[in-house]
N, C-alpha and C positions, 0 to 999 in steps of 0.2 A: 283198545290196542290188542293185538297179535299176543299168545303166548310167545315171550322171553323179546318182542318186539320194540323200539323205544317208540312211546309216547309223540302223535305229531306235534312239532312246535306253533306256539299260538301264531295267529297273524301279525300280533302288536312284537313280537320277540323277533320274528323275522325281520320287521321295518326296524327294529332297535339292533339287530345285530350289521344290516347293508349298509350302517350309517358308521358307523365304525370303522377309523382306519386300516388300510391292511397293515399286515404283520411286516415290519420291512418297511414301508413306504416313508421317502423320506417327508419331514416335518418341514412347512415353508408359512418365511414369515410375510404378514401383510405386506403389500407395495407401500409406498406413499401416497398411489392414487387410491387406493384401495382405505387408507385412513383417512384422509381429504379426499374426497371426491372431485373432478372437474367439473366446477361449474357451481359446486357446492357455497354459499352464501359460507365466508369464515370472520371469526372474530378478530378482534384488534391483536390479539395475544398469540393466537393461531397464524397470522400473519407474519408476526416479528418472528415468533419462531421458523418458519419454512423459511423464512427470506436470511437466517442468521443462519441454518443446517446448507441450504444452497452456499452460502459464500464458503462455508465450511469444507464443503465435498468439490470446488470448483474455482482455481484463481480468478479463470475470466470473468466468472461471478462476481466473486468480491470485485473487480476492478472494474465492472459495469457497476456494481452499486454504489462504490464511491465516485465514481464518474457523475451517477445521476443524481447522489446526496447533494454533491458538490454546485452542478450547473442549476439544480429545479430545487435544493433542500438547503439552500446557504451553507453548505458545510457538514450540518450534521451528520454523521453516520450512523448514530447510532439507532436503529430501527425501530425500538422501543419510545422514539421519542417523536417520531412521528403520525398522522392521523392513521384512519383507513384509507382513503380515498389516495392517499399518498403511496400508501404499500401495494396496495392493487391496482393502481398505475404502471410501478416499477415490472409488476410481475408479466401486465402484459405489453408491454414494450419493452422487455429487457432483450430480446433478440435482436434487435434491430440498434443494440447501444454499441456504438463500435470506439472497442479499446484496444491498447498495441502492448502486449506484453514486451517487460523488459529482457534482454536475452541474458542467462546466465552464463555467470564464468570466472574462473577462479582468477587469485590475483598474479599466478604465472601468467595464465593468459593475458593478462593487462596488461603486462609488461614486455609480453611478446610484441602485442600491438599496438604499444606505443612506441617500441625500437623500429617499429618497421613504416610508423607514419608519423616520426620525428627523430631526425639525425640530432640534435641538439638532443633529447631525452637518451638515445642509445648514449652517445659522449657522455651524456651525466652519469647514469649507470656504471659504466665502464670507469671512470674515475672514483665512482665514489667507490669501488670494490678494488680500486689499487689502491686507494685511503685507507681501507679498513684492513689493506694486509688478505683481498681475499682473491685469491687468481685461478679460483678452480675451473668455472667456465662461464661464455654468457650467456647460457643458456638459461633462462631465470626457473626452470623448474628445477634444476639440481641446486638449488636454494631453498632454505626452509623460509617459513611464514616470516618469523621473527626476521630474518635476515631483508626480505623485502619488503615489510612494512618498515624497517628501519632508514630504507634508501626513500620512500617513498618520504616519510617523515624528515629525511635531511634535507633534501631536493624541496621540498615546499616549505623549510624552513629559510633557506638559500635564493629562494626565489621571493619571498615575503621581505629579506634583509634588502633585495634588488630594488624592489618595488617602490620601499619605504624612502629609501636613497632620491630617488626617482621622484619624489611627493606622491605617488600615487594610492599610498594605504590611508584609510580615515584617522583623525587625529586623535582617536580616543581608545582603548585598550577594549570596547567590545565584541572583537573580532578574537581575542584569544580565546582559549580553550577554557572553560568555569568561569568565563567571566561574568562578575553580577549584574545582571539586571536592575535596573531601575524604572519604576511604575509610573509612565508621563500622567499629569495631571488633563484629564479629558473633558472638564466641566466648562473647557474655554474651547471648546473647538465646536466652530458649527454643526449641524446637524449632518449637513451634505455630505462632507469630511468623516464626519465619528462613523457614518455608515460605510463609508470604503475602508477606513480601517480596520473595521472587524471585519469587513470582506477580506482581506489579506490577511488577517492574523487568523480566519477560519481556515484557508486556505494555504498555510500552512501546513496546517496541524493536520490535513487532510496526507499528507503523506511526505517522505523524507526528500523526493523528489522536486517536491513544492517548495518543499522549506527552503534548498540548495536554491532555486531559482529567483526566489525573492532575494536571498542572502546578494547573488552574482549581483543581482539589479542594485540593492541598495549599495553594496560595495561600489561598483561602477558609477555611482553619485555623490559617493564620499561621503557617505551619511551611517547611522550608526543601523543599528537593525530596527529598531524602534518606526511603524507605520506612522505613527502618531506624528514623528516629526520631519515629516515629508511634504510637502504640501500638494494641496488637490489634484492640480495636473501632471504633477508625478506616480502621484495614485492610481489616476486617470491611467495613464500610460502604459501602467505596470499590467493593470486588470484589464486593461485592452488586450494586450502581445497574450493573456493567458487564455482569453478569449470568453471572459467573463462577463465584459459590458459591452 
């Protein structure tokens, strides 16, 4: 080197110093394709997890995977409890899985639209807020929660007392609200049978939707909620209309 000149830097210091980020530049994290790869062969465990962050980060996710658990996995949802061949099914035919989001909406709005696609509900409304001493408006959003889940609660109470009048409710207290369950004895039921019944009681539990659905059917047969004590072609019938057999 040059009197009072700096010293040239190595060649090995140079490649160490270009590899360095800049000063400033911002810091970015891996993608997901970038830690999985496409196309990359992945484990059992690696599977459950992508497929439990997707439902995560996406309803219509979740509601294609329970869609697919339900119609090809009996029920299960839970991902973990499935094979491989099962999860990397899902992944590449999940686009093509077509589900129908529920629309959201608060419970004014229900009661907006049910004043306006049933005269008989507006009249009940309406009554039941000159009962309660309340005349401020019908507009059900200047109403608070409490105040309309209350109408909604009398009104289905009122229509339950119609019903019973009527003979039309089941003749057993399983339809109230905490009522106990009793566990049918399944050791007598054929084979044919015990497997629709778990089909419906998997299918329940698949979503709250479900469950109201079976309840409507069994209610509308006068029967308690229990699968178990329905007989075959009622079973039949039920997992037919759901689109299961």
């Amino acid at each position: 080197p040059g009197s009072g000149g700096r010293p040239p830097l190595r060649p090995a210091l140079l490649f160490g110093l270009r590899s360095l980020p800049l000063v400033g530049a911002p810091l970015q994290s891996p993608r997901m394709s970038e830690i999985v790869p496409a196309g990359a062969g992945m484990d059992r465990d690696n599977l459950v997890w992508q497929i439990k962050e997707l439902q995560k980060s996406d309803p219509v996710i979740k509601e294609q995977w329970a869609k697919f658990a339900m119609t090809e996995g009996g029920g299960t949802k839970d991902p973990a409890k499935h094979d491989v061949a099962f999860l990397q099914r899902f992944l590449e035919i999940r686009e093509t899985i077509q589900v129908s989001m529920p629309v959201q909406c608060n419970l004014a709005d229900f009661f907006r639209e049910a004043c306006k696609q049933s005269p008989t509900f507006k009249t009940a409304w309406s009554m039941y807020r000159q009962g309660m001493g309340d005349n401020r408006s019908d507009d059900p959003s200047r109403h608070s929660r409490e105040s309309l889940t209350g109408a909604l609660e009398f009104m289905a109470q009122a229509g339950m007392t119609m019903m019973s009048m009527g003979g039309m409710s089941p003749n057993n207290d399983d339809w109230q609200p905490g009522a106990k369950r009793h566990k049918s004895d399944t050791s007598q039921i054929p084979p044919e049978k015990l497997a629709l019944v778990h089909k419906v009681k998997d299918f329940q539990k698949s979503g709250e939707e479900q469950k109201q659905a079976w309840w409507a059917f069994a209610q509308l047969h006068g029967q308690n909620k229990d699968p178990a004590r329905f007989e075959l072609g009622q079973l039949q019938e039920f997992l037919t209309m759901q689109g299961l057999l």
